[in-house]
N, C-alpha and C positions, 0 to 999 in steps of 0.2 A: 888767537890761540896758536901757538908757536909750537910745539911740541908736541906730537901726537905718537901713540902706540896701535896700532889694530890689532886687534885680536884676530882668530885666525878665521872665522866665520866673516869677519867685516873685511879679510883682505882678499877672501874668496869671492864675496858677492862685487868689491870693487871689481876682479880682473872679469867677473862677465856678468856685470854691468846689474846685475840684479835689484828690480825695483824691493828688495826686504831692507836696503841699504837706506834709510834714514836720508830725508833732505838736509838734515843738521851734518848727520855724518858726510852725505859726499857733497856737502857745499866744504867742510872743514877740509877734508882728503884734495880735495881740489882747489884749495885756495895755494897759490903761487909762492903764500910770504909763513905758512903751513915747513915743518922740520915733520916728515912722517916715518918711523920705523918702524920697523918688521921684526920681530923676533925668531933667533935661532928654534924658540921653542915651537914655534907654527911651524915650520919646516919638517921637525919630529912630530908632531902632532898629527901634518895632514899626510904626511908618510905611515904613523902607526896606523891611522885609518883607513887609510888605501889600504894598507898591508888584509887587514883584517876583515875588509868587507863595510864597513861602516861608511866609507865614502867613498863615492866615484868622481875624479879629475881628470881631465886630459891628461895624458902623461908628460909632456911640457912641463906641468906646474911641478911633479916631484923631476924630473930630470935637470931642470934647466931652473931648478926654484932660483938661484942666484942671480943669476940673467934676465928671471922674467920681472923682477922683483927692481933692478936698475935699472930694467928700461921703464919704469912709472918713477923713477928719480927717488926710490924709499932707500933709506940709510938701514942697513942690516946692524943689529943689534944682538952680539953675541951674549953667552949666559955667561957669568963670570962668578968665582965662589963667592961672592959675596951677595948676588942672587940668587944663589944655590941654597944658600944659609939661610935668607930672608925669607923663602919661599918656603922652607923647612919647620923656620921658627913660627911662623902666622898659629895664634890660637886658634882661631876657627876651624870650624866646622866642615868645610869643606875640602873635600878631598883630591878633586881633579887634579895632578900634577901639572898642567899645561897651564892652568888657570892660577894655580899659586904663583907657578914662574912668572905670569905675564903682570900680573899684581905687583910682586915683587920688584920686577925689572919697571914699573910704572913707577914706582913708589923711591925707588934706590935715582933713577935719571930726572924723576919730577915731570913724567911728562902725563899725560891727559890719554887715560886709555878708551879708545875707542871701541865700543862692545852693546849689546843689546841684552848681553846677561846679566841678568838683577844680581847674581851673586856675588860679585862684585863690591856689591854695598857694602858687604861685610869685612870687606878689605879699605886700609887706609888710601883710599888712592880718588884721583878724580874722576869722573866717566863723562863719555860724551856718547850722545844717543838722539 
C-alpha cells in the first residue's frame, strides 16, 4: 500500500505512540516503501479542538504542526477547491466537516485513508484499520 492518508486521531496516536493505533495501521505508517500524508484539515481540526476544550495536546503539535509532521517524513496535503467541492457535494449523511475533507481529499488523490471510524464506509474511498 503506497499511498496513505491518516486521519487525525490516527496521526495523534502515531506521534505518542498509543497502543488504540492498529497493528495494520502502524505496520502500514511505518513501512519505508508507504507515501503517508497529513492533511491541512487535521491541523484545523486538532486546533478547533484545543481551541474548544474537546482535546488536550502538547502545544508543540498545534505550534510546530508543520515541523512535527516532516520530521516522521509525512507529505502535507493541502485542501484545494476541488476538495472543498467534493467534500460539499458527498450525499451522505454525515456531517463532520473534517471527516468530508479527509474523504474527499482520499477519494480526489486515490489514496487509502487511514481511520478507525466506520463512517467512513459511507464514503467512496478505501480504509485501512
Amino acid at each position: 500500500m503506497s499511498g496513505l492518508l491518516l486521519d487525525t486521531h490516527a496521526l495523534l496516536w502515531w506521534w505518542s505512540n498509543d497502543r488504540r493505533l492498529s497493528p495494520a495501521a502502524l505496520e502500514a505508517i511505518a513501512d519505508p516503501a508507504a507515501t503517508v500524508h497529513v492533511s491541512a484539515a487535521s491541523a484545523w481540526e486538532i486546533a478547533t479542538k484545543h481551541r474548544s476544550g474537546r482535546l488536550v495536546v502538547p502545544p508543540r503539535v498545534i505550534s510546530r504542526f508543520h515541523e512535527e509532521t516532516l520530521a516522521e517524513s509525512f507529505h502535507h496535503l493541502p485542501i484545494s477547491y476541488a476538495n472543498a467541492r467534493q467534500a460539499g457535494l458527498y450525499e451522505v449523511a454525515h456531517k463532520d466537516p473534517f471527516d468530508r475533507m479527509l474523504a474527499a481529499q482520499a477519494e480526489i488523490e486515490s489514496l487509502t485513508l487511514v481511520s478507525l471510524d466506520r463512517a467512513f464506509e459511507e464514503f467512496p474511498v478505501a480504509t485501512l484499520w
